[in-house]
C-alpha positions as CSV (number, residue, x, y, z in Angstrom):
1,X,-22.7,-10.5,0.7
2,X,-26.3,-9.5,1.7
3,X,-29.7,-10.9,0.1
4,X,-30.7,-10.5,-3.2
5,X,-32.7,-6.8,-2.8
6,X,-35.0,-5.6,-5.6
7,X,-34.0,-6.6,-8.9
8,X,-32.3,-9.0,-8.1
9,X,-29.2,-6.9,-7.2
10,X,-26.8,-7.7,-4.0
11,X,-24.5,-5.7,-2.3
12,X,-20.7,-6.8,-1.3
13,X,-18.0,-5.2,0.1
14,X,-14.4,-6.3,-1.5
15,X,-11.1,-5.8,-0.1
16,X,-6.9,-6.1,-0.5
17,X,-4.4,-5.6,1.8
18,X,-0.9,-5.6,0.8
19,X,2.3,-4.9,3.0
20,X,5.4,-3.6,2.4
21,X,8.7,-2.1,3.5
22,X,10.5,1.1,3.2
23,X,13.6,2.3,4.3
24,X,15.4,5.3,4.5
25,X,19.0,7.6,5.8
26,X,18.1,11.2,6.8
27,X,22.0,12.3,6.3
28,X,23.5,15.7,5.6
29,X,27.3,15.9,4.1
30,X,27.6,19.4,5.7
31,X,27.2,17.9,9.2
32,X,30.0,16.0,10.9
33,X,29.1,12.1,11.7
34,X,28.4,12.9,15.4
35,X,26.0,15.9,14.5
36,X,24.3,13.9,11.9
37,X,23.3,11.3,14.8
38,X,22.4,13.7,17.2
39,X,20.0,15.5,14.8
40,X,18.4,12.3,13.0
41,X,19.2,9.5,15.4
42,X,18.3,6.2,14.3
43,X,17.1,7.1,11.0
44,X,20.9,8.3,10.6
45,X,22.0,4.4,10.4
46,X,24.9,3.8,7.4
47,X,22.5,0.7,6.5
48,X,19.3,2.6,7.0
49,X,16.4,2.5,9.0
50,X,12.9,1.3,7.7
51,X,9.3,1.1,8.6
52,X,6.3,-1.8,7.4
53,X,3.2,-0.6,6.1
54,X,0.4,-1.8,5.2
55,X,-2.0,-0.6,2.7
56,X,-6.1,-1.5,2.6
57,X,-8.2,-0.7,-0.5
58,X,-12.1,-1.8,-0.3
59,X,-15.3,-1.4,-2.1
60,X,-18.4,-1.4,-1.1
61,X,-21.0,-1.4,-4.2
62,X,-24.1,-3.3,-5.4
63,X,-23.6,-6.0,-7.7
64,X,-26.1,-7.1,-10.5
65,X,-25.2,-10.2,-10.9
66,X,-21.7,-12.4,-9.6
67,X,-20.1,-12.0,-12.5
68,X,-19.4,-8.3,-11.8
69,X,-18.2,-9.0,-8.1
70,X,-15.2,-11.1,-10.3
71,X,-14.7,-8.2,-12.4
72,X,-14.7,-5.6,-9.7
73,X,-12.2,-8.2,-7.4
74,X,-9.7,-8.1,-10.3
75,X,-9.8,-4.2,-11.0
76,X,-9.1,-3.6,-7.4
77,X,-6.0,-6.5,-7.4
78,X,-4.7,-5.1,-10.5
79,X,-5.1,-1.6,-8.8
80,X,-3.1,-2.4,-5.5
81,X,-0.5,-4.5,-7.5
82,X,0.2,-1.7,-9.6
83,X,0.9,0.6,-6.4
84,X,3.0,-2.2,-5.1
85,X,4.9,-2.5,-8.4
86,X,5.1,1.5,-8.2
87,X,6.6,1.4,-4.5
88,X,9.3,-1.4,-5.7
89,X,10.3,0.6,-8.5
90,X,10.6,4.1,-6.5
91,X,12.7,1.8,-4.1
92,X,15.1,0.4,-6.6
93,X,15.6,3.6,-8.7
94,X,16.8,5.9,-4.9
């Protein structure tokens, strides 16, 4: 956080990262097992293949007082959790 500027205002930069997994199977039924694995390779697995990603979300605003730096940290928590709670239930409902 930098110094207070005029009014007494300060500027801070807030930030969450969350990580998460993904998988997938690129499959056709109208391709044979061996065509399906020579088109998609890996990503063809029976027990799919997945990736890790990770996701950033920041801020960067002036802050009248450090009561608002709280209450701008929890709207960007409550904004990345809900993505994360989004991702788990696209997941669980494929």
């Amino acid at each position: 956080m930098q110094a207070a500027g005029p009014g007494g205002r300060r500027r801070a930069r807030v930030s969450r990262l969350i990580s998460f997994s993904a998988s997938h199977r690129l499959h056709s039924k109208s391709l044979s097992n061996e065509e399906n694995l020579k088109l998609f390779g890996k990503c063809n697995n029976p027990n799919g293949h997945g990736h890790n990603y990770k996701g950033e979300r920041k801020t960067d605003e002036i802050f009248k007082s450090l009561a608002n730096i709280i209450v701008v940290s929890k709207k960007l928590m409550d904004s990345m959790n809900a993505l994360d709670l989004n991702e788990k239930l696209n997941r669980s409902s494929k």
